[in-house]
Every structure is written in C-alpha cells, then in structure tokens.
Steps between C-alpha positions, in 0.01 A plus 500: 500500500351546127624319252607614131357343196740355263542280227721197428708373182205307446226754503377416824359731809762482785537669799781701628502628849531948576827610596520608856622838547700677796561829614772594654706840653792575333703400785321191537571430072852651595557214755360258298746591194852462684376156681452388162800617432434509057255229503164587389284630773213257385705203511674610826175530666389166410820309601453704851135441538509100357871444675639442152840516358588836340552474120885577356523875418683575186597804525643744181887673520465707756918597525515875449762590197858524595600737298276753333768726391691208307171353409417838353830542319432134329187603325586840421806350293258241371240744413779703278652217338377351197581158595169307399520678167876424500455141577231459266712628176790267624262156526335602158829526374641187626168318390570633107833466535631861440654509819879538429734298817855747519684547794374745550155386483533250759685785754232724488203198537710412753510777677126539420457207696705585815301842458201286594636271750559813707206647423311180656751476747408899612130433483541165729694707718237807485237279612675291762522166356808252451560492153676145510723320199411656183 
C-alpha cells in the first residue's frame, strides 16, 4: 500500500496509510445496507471482518406525522395571527408599566393563554407525541 504524507501538530513528516477501496454491485451494497441495519457501512464492515462489537446507532425521529390535516390547521391559524407581535406589545407594556390589570384584562389573557395550551396541545397531538402535565 502507499502511504500519504502528512504533517503533525508539531511540524513533523508522518505517515498515514491509503484508504482501501471496494467495489461492489448494487445488490451486493444493497445487502450490505439492511445487515447493517443504520450503522455505517464502514464501521459495519470492520466489526464483521475484525469480529467486533457493532457501535450504538442513534438514529433521528423517524415516526411519520399523525395528523397532517390538524398539523396543517395549527400553523395556518398561527401564520394569520399576530400573536408574536401581540405578545411582544403586551411584555413591553408590562415591562414600562402601561399595562392596565381590569377584569377584563385578566379574562381575555386568560383566555389568551388557554388559546395556547390548545394550540400546543393540537400540535402534540398532530405530531403524535404525549403532551404530558403542562
């Protein structure tokens, strides 16, 4: 095999061996892929070929969406409201101090608040998850 030339944190020459290549049909890398089952093919090759132990697989969120419609409905509501904007105005207010407390203004921030309990409770929903205590 040839070797690479490389250098090392301290400026010195150091060798670094080729890496060794492999063809393969596309049945034969098709084979290969579900034994590994989502582990690299490299590293499944070596743990066959050197009879070592497999490395954990951490694998993304692979659960489809529940819902689509209802997840679809969420955002579209989201995407009309103005409830960043809203919720902006109403901490800048309560930060200066203009923010008058009624009855009334506790109802509807209230409500406001149930509004987005459902709202997470829909999207949790939507995309199949438990939404627990909140």
């Amino acid at each position: 095999m040839s070797a690479k030339t490389e250098f090392n944190s301290k400026g010195k020459i150091t060798k670094r061996e080729a890496p060794f290549s492999l063809r393969l049909s596309f049945e034969e890398r098709a084979q290969l892929e579900a034994s590994a089952n989502g582990v690299p093919l490299g590293a499944y090759i070596k743990a066959v070929l050197f009879e070592g132990e497999l490395p954990k697989v951490r694998r993304r969120n692979t659960n489809p969406i529940k819902d689509q419609q209802s997840l679809g409905r969420v955002l579209s509501t989201l995407g009309q409201s103005r409830l960043s904007s809203n919720l902006n105005q109403m901490a800048r207010a309560v930060n200066t101090g203009t923010l008058p407390v009624h009855p009334e203004t506790e109802a509807e921030l209230r409500q406001a608040c149930a509004d987005v309990s459902a709202m997470r409770a829909a999207l949790l929903d939507a995309l199949g998850k438990n939404g627990g205590a909140s």
